[in-house]
C-alpha positions as CSV (number, residue, x, y, z in Angstrom):
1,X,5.8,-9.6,-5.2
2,X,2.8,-11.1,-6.1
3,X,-0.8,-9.6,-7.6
4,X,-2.0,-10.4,-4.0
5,X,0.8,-9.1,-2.0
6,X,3.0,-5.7,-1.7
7,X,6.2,-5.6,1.0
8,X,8.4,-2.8,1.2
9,X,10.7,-1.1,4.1
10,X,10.0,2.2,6.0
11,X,12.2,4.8,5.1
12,X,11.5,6.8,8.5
13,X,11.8,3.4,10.8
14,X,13.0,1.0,8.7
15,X,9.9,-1.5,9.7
16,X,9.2,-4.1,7.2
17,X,5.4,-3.9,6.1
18,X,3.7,-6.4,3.8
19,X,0.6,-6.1,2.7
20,X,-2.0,-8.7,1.0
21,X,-4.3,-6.7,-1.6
22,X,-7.4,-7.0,0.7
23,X,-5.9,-4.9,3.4
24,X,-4.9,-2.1,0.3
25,X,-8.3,-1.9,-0.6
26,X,-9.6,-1.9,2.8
27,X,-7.3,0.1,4.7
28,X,-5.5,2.4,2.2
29,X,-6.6,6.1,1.0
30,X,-7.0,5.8,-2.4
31,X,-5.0,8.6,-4.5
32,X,-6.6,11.5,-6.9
33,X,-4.3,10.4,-9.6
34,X,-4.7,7.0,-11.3
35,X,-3.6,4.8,-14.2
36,X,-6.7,3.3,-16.5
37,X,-4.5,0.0,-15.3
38,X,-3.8,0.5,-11.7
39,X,-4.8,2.3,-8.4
40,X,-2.6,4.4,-6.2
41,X,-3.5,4.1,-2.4
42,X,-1.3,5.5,0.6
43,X,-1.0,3.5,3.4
44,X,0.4,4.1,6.7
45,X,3.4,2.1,8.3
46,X,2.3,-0.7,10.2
47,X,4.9,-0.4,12.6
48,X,3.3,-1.2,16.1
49,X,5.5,0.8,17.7
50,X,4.2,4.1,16.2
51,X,5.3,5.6,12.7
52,X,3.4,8.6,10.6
53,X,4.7,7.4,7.2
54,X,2.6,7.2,4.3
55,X,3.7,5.4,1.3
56,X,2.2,5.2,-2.0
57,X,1.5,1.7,-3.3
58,X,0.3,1.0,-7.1
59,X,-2.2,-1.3,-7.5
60,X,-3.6,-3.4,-10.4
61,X,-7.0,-3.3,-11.3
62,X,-9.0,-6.4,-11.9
63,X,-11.6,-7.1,-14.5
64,X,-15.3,-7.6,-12.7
């Protein structure tokens, strides 16, 4: 995908979450361990019906 979107499947439920980089930054934990080129943040599935996965998504880091 794109700089300003992630999608990937569940592997607990199978639910298809996507992801625009705002809600990463807002909503995601960011990791201990980092890149000097991206950020690792785990993010729970969106899955409205109820799911306690985390994955872990890589993101790139952007020049201020």
């Amino acid at each position: 995908m794109s700089d300003d979107h992630e999608q990937y499947t569940c592997p607990k439920c199978g639910y298809l979450n996507l992801w625009t980089r705002a809600e990463i930054l807002q909503r995601g934990k960011e990791e201990i361990y980092r890149g000097d080129n991206e950020v690792v943040y785990s993010l729970r599935c969106k899955n409205p019906q109820g799911c306690d996965q985390r994955m872990r998504i890589a993101v790139k880091r952007r020049e201020k």
